[in-house]
BAFI-873032 format. One line per 2 residues: number of its first residue (from 1); for each residue x negated, y, z of N, C-alpha, C. Coordinates in nm, 2 decimals. Each point is the difference from the previous one (the first is absolute). Layout:
BEGIN
NUM> X Y Z X Y Z X Y Z | ...
This chain:
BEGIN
1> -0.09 -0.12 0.00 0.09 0.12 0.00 -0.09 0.12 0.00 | 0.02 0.09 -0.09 -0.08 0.16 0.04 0.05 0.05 0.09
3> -0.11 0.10 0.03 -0.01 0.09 0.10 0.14 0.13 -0.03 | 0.06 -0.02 0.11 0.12 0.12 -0.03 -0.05 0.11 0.06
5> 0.13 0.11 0.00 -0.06 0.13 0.01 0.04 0.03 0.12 | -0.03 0.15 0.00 0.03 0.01 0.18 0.07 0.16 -0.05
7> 0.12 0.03 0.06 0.06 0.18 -0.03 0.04 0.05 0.19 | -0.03 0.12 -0.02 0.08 0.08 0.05 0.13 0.01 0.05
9> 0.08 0.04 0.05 0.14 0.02 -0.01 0.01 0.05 0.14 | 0.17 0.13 -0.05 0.01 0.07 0.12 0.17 -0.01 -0.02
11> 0.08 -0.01 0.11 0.12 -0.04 0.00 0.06 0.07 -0.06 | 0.11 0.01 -0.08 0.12 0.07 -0.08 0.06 0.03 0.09
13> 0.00 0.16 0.07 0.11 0.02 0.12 0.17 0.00 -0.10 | 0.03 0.01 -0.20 0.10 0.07 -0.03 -0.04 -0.12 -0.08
15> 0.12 -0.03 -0.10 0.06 -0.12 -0.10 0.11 0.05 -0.11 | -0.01 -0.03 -0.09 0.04 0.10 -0.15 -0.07 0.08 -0.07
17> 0.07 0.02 -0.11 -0.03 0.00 -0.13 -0.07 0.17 0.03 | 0.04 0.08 0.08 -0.01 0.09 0.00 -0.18 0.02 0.11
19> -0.01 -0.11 0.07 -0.09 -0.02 0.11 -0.14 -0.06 -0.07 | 0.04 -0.07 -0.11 -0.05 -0.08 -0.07 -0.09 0.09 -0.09
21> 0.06 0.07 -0.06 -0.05 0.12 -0.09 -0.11 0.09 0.05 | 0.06 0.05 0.14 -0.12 0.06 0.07 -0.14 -0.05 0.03
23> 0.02 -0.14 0.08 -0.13 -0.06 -0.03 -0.09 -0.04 -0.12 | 0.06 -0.02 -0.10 -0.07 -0.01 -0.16 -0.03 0.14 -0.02
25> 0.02 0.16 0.03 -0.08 0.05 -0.01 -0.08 0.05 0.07 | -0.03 -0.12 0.10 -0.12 0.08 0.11 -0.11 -0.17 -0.05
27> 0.04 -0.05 -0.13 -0.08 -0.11 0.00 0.00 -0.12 0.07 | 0.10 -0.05 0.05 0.01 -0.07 0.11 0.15 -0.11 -0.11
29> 0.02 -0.10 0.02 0.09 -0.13 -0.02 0.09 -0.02 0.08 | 0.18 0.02 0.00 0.06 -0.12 0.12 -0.04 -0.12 -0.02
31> 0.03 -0.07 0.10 -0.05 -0.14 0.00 0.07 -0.05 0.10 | 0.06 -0.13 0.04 0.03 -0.07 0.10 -0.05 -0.14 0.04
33> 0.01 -0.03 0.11 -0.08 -0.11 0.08 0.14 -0.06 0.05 | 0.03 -0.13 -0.04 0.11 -0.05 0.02 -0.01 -0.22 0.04
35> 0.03 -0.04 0.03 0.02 -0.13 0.06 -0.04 -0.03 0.11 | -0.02 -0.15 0.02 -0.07 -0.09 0.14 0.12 0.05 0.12
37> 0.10 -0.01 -0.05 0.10 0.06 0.12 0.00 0.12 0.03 | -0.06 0.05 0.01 -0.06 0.17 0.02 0.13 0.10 -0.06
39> -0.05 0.11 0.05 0.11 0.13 -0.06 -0.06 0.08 -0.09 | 0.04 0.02 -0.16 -0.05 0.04 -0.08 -0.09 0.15 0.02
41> -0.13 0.01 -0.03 -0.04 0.09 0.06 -0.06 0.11 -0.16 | 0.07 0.11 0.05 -0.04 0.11 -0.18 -0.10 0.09 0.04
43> -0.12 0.01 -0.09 -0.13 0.02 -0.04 -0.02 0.08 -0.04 | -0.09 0.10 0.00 -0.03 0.05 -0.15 -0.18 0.00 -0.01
45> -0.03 -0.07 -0.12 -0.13 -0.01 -0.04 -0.09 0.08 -0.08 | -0.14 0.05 0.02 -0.07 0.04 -0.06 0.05 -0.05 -0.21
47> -0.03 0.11 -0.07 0.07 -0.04 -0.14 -0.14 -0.08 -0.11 | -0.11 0.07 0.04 -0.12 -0.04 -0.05 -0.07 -0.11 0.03
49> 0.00 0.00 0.14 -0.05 -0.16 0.03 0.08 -0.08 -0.02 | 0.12 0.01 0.02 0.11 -0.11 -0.03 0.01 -0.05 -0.16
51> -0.03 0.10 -0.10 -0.01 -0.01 -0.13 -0.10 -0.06 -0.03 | -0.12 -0.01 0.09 -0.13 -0.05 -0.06 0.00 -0.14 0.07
53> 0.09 -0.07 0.10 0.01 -0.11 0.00 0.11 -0.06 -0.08 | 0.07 0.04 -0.03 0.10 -0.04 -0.10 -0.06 -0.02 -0.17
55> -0.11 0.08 -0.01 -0.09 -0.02 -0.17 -0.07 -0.10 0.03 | -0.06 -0.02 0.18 -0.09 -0.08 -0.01 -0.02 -0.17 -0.04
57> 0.17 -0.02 0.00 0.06 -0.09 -0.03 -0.01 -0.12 0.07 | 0.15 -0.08 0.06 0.05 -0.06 0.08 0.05 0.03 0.12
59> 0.08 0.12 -0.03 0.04 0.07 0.07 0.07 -0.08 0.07 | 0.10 -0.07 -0.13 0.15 -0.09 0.09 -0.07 -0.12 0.04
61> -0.13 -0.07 0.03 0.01 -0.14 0.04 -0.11 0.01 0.10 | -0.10 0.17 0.02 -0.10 0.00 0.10 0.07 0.06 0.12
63> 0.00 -0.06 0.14 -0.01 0.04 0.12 -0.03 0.18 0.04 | 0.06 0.04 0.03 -0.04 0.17 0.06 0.01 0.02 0.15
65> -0.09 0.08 0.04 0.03 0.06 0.11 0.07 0.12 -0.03 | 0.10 0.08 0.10 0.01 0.12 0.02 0.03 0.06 0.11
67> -0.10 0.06 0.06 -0.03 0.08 0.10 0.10 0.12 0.07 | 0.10 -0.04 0.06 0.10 0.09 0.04 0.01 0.08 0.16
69> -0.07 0.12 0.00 0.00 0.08 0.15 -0.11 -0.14 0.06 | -0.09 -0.04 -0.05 -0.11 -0.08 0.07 0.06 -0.16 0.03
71> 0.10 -0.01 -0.06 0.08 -0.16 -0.02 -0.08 -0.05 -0.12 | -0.01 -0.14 0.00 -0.04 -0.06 -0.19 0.09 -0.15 -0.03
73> 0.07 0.07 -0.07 0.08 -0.10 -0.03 -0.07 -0.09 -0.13 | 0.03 -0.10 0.00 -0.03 -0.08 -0.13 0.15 -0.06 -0.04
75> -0.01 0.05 -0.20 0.09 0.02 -0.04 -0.05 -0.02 -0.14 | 0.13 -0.04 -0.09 -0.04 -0.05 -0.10 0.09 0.12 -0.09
77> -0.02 0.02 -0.14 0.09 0.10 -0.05 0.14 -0.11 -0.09 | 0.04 0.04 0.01 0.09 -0.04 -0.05 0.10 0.00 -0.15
79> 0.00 0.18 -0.02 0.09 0.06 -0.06 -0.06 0.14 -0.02 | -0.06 0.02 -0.16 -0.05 0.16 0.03 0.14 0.06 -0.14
81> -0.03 0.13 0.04 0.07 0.07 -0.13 -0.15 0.12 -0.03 | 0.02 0.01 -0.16 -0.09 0.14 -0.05 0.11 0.06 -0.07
83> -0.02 0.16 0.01 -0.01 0.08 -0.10 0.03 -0.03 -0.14 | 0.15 0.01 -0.06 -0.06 -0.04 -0.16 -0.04 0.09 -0.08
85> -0.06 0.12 0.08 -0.05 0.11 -0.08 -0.16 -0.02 0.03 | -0.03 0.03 0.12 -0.13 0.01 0.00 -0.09 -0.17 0.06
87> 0.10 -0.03 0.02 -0.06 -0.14 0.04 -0.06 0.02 0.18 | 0.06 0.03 0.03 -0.07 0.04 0.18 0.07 -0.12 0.05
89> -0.04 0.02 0.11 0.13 -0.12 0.10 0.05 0.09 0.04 | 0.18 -0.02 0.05 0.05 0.09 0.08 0.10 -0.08 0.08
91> -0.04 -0.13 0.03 0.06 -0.10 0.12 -0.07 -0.15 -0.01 | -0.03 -0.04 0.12 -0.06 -0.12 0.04 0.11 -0.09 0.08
93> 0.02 -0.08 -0.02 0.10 -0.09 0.13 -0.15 -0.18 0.04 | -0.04 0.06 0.13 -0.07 -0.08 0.02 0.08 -0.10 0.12
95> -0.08 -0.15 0.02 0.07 -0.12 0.10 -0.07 -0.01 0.07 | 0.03 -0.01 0.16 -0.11 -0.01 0.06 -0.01 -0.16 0.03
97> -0.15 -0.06 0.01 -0.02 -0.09 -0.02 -0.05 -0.07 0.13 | 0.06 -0.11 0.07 -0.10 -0.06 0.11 -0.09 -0.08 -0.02
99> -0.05 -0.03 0.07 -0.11 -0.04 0.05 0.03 -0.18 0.00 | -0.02 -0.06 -0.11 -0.01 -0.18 0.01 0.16 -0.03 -0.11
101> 0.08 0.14 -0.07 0.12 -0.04 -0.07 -0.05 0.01 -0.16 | 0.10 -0.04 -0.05 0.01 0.00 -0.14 0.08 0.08 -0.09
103> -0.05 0.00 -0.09 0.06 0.11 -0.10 0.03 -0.05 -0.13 | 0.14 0.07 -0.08 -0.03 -0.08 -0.15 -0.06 0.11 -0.09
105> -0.05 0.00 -0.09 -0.10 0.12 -0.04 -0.04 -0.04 -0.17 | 0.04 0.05 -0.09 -0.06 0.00 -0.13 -0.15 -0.02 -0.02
107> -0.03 -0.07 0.01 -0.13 -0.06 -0.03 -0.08 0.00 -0.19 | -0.04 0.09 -0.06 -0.05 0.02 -0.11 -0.09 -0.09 -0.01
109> 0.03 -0.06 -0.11 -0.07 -0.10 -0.13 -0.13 0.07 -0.09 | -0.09 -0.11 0.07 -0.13 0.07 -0.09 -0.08 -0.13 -0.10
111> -0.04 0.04 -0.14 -0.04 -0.07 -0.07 -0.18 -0.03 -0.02 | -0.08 -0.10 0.03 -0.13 0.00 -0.05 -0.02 -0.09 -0.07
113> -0.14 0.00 -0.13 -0.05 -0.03 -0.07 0.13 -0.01 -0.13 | 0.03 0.12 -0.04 0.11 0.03 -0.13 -0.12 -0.03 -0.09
115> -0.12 0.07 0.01 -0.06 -0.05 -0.10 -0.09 -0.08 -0.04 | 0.01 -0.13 0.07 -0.05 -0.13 -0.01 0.12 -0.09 -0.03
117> 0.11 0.04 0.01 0.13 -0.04 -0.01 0.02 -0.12 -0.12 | 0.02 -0.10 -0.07 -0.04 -0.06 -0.12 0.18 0.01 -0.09
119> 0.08 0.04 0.09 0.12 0.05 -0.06 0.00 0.12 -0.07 | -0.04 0.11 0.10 -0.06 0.10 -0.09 -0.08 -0.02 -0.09
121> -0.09 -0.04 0.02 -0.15 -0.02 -0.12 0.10 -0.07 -0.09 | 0.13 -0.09 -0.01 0.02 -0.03 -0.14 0.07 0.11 -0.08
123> 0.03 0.11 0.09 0.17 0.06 -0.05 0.06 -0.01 0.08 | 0.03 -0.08 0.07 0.14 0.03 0.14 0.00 0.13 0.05
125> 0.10 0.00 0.10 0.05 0.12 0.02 0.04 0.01 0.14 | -0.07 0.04 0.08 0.02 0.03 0.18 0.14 0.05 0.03
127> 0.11 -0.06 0.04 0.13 0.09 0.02 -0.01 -0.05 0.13 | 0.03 0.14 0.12 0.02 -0.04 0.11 0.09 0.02 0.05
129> 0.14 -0.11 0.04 0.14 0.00 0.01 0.00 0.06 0.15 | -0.09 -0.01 0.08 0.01 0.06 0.15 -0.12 0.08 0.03
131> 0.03 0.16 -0.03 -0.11 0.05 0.07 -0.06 0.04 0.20 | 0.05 -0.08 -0.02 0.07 -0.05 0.19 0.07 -0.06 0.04
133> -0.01 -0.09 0.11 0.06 -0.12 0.02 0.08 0.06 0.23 | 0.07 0.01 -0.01 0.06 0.00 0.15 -0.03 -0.13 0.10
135> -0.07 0.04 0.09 -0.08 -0.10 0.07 0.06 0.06 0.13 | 0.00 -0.12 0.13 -0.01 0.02 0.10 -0.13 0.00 0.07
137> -0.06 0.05 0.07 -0.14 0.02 0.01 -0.01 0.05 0.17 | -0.10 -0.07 0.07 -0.04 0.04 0.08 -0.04 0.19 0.03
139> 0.07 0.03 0.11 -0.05 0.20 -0.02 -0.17 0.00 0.01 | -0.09 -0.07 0.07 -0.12 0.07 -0.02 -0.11 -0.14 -0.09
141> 0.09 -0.05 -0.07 -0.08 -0.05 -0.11 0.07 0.01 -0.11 | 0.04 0.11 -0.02 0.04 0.07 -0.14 -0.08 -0.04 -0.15
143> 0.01 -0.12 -0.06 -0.06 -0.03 -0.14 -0.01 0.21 -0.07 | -0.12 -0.04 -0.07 0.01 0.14 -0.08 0.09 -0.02 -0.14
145> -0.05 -0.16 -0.07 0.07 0.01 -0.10 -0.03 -0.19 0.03 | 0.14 -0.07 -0.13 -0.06 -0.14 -0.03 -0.07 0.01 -0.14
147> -0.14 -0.10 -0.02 -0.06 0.03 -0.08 0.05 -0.09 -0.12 | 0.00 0.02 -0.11 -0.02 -0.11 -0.09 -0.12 -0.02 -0.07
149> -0.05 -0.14 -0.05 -0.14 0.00 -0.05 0.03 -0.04 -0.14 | 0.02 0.07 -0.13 0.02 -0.05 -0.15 -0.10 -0.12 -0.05
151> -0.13 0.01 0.09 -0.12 -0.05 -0.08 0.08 -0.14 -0.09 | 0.08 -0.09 0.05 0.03 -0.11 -0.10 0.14 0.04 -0.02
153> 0.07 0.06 -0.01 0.15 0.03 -0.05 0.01 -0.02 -0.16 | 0.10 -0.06 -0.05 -0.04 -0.03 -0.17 0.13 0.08 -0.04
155> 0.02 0.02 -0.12 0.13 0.04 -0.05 0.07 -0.11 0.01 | 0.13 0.05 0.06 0.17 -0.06 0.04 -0.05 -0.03 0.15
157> -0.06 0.04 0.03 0.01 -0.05 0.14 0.06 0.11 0.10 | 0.09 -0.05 0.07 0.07 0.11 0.09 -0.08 -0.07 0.16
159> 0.00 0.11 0.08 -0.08 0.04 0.11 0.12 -0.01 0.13 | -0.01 -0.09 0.05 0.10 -0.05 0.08 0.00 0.05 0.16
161> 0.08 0.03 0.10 -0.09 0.04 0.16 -0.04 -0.08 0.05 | 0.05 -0.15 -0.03 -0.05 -0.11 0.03 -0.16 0.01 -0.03
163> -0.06 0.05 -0.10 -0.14 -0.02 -0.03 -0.06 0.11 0.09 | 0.02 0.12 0.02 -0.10 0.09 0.10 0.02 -0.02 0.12
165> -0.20 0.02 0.02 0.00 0.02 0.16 0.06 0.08 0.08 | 0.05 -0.05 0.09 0.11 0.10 0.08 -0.03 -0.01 0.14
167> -0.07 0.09 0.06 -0.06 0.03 0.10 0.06 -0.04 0.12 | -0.05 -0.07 0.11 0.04 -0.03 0.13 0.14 0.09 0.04
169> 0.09 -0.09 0.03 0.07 0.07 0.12 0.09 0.06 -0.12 | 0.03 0.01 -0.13 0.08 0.08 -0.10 0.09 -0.08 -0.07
171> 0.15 0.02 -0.04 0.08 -0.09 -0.07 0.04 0.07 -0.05 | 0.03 -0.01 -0.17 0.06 0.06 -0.07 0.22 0.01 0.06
173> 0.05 0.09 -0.02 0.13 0.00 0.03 0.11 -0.06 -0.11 | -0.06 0.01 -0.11 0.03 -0.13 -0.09 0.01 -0.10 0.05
175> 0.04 -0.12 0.03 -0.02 -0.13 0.04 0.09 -0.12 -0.04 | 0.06 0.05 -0.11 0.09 -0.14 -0.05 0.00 -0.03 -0.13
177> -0.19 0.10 -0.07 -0.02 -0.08 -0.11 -0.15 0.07 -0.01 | -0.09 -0.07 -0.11 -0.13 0.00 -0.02 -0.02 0.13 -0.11
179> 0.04 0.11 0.04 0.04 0.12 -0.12 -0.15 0.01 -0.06 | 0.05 0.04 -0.12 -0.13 0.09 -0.08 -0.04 0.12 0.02
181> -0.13 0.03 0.03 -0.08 0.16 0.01 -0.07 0.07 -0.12 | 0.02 -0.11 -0.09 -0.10 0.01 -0.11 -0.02 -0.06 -0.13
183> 0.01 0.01 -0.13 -0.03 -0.10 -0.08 -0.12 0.05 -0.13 | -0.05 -0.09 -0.05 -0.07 0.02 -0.14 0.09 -0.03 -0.06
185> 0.06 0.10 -0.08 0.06 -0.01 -0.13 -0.05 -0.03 -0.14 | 0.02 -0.05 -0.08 -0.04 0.01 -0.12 0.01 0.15 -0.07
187> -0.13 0.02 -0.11 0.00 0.07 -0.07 0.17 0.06 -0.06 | 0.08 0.14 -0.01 0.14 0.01 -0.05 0.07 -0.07 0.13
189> 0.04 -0.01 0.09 0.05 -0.11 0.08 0.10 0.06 0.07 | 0.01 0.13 0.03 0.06 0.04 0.08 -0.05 -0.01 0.16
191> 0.04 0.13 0.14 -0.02 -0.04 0.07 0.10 -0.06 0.09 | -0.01 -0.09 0.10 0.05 -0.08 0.09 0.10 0.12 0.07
193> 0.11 -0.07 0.07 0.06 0.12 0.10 0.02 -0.11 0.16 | 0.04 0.08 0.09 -0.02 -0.08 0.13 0.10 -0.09 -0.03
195> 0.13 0.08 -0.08 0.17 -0.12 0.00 -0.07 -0.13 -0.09 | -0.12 0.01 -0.06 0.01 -0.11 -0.05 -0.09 -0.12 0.04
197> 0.01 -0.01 0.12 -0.06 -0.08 0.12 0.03 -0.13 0.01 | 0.16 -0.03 0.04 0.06 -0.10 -0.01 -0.01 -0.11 -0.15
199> 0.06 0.10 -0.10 -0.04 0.02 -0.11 -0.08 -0.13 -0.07 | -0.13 0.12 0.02 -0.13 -0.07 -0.01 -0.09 -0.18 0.09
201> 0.10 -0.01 0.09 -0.02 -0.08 0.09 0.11 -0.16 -0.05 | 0.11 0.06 -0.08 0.10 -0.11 -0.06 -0.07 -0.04 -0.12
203> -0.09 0.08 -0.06 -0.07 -0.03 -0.12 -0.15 -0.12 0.03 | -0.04 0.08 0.06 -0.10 -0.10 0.06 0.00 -0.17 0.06
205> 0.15 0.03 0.08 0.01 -0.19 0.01 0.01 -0.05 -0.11 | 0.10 0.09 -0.11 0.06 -0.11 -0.11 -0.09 -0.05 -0.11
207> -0.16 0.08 0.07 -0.07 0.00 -0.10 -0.13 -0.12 0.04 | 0.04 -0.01 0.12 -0.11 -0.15 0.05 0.07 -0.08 -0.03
């Protein structure tokens, strides 16, 4: 799991759209801290550091602290909104996270050796039906990503969850079939879509 970030935060004495506004121009984010039984608690966050861990990327699957009147909560983000003009954040909804529980969490799909690939090298065609897979996951062994390895993938071959390593302690939330994350397509072939999972899985018995 990477290293998460650490913010600021000073209580929202006011709530609305009007309350909301003022803090965005003093630079500052609402934000709220909400679960583990707790009473939802509203925030407002530094706008720049909070932006520069959100580029840093894995915002939604790394661990945070945030530092409230000398409190540190650990919290996971949840839910951001940006700006569709300038692209800023202008709301966070973070969860607060204990200590030994679990979380379910979009877990991003990462590909190595595309180009040692022998699907590729003929013409095939990389279509990846899931660019994230929903996992249940331990909170402080957060996978960064599950990896796939192409080096022997040939064309027609579809990439099953059954085949990746899937790190200690994580279950996919899928669980009442062997879905596809991935296929080599042929050359022209079109790409794969997640609905065609089942699909793809009726074709394959009838074909052993």
């Amino acid at each position: 799991m990477a290293e998460g970030y650490v913010l600021k935060a000073s209580v929202r004495d006011r709530v609305g759209k009007g309350a909301a506004r003022a803090l965005r121009r003093e630079a500052l984010v609402p934000a709220v801290i909400y679960g583990d039984k707790k009473p939802a608690l509203p925030i407002a966050i530094p706008l720049k550091e909070s932006t520069l861990a959100l580029h840093r990327g894995g915002f939604m699957t790394n661990l945070g602290t945030i530092e409230v009147d000398g409190v540190a909560h650990r919290v996971i983000a949840k839910d951001y909104q940006l700006d569709p003009v300038r692209d800023d954040l202008i709301h966070v909804d973070f969860l607060r996270v204990a200590k030994g529980s679990s979380l379910t969490v979009d877990i991003p799909v990462h590909f190595i050796n595309e180009e040692k690939c022998p699907g590729i090298r003929a013409g095939g065609v990389l279509n990846v039906v899931r660019h994230t897979v929903e996992m249940t996951v331990p909170a402080d062994a957060i996978p960064d990503a599950l990896v796939i390895d192409l080096a022997k993938a040939q064309v027609g071959d579809s990439i099953h969850i059954s085949a990746i390593e899937i790190p200690a302690g994580c279950v996919p939330t899928i669980t009442d079939r062997d879905f596809t994350v991935a296929t080599i397509a042929a050359p022209g072939g079109g790409a794969a879509s997640d609905s065609d999972d089942e699909e793809e899985a009726e074709v394959e018995e009838s074909e052993d």
